[in-house]
Structure formats: structure tokens, C-alpha cells
N, C-alpha and C positions, 0 to 999 in steps of 0.2 A: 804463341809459340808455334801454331802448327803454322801463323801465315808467314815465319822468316824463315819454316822447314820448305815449302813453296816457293818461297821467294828463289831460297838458294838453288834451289834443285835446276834440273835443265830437264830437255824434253824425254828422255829416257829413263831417271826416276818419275816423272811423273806417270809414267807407264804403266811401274810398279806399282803405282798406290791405288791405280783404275781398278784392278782388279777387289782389292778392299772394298771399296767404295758402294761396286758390285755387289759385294757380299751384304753390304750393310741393307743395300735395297729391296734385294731379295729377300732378307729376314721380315724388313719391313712389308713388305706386301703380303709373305706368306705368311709368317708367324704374328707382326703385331696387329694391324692392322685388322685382320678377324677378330681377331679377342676384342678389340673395342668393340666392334659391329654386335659380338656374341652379346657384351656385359652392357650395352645400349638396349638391347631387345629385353634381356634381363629384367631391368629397372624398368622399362613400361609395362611388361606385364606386371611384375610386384607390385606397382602404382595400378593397376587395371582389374585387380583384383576383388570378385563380388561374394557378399553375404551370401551361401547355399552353394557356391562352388565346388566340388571336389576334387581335391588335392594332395600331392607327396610331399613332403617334404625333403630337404637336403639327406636328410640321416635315413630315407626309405618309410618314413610312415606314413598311411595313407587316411584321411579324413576328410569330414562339408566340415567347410565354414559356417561356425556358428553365431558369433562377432568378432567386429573391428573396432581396434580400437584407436583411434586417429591421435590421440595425444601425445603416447609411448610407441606407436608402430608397432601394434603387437597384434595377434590373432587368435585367437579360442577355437582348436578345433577339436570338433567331436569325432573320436575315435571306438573302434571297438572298448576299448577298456577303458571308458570313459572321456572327460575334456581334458585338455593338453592347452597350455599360454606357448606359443611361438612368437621371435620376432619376424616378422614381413619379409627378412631378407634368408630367411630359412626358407620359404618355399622353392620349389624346384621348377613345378609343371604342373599343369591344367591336367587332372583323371584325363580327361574325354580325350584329352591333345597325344595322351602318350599310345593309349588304343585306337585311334581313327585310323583305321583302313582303308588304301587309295583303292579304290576299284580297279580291275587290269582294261587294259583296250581289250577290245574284240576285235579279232583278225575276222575279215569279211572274204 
């Protein structure tokens, strides 16, 4: 359909549709495109994840890993108010990763 709306057109609709087309590109580079990159990063660390890490989870709680359980993707962590079963794709962030503080330059 859209290539006998092309066909027919002359070079003055075709003008009209550059700007769309634009739009479409732009979305892509700004909006989807990250999120892949984002939900990439995601999955390797969930996959990267060690026994005795400390950890949030998606809902805000914070606990070490006590075990893995590789069968069901699930995870045991120990919390103030005892153990908790997660699945792997509940976790959010590495403890350590969300406090690491960049040091400032020194102006000389």
C-alpha cells in the first residue's frame, strides 16, 4: 500500500512525508534505541550477579545475597527482617554501585 502511495505521489508530496520520516528517526535514536542499550546492560548484570553481593531490589528493599538458585532464577536474600525468595529479574542495582562517589578534580 504505502509503495503505490509512492509510486503515485510526485516530487512535492514526497516532501511532505520527509518530514514524518524524520520524526520516525528521531524517536528512534532518542527514545528507542536507549532503552535497548538500558535493558542490554540490565540482563548482564542480572546474569553477573555474585553470592554475598549487596543488593535493591525493584520494589526498594535492600539485602546480601545469600543463595542462587540457577534452576527457577530465583534468589534468597537476607534482609533485616529476615530471608526473602526473589526472582533475578527483580533486582535493580549493585549496594556499592548506587553509593560510589566520583571524586571531584582538583583545580591546580
Amino acid at each position: 500500500m504505502f509503495l503505490t502511495i509512492v509510486l503515485q505521489a510526485d516530487a512535492g508530496s514526497l516532501m511532505s512525508i520527509l518530514p514524518f520520516v524524520a520524526m520516525i528517526g528521531v524517536l528512534y535514536f532518542f527514545m528507542i534505541r536507549p532503552q535497548m542499550n538500558r535493558q542490554k546492560k540490565e540482563k548482564t548484570f542480572q546474569a553477573e550477579i555474585k553470592k554475598g553481593s549487596k543488593i535493591i531490589t525493584s520494589s526498594g528493599i535492600h539485602g546480601k545475597i545469600v543463595e542462587i538458585n540457577t534452576t527457577d532464577n530465583t534468589l534468597t536474600i537476607e534482609t533485616g527482617a529476615g530471608k526473602i525468595k526473589f526472582e533475578r529479574s527483580a533486582i535493580s542495582m549493585e549496594l556499592s554501585k548506587k553509593y560510589a562517589v566520583v571524586a571531584p578534580a582538583t583545580k591546580k
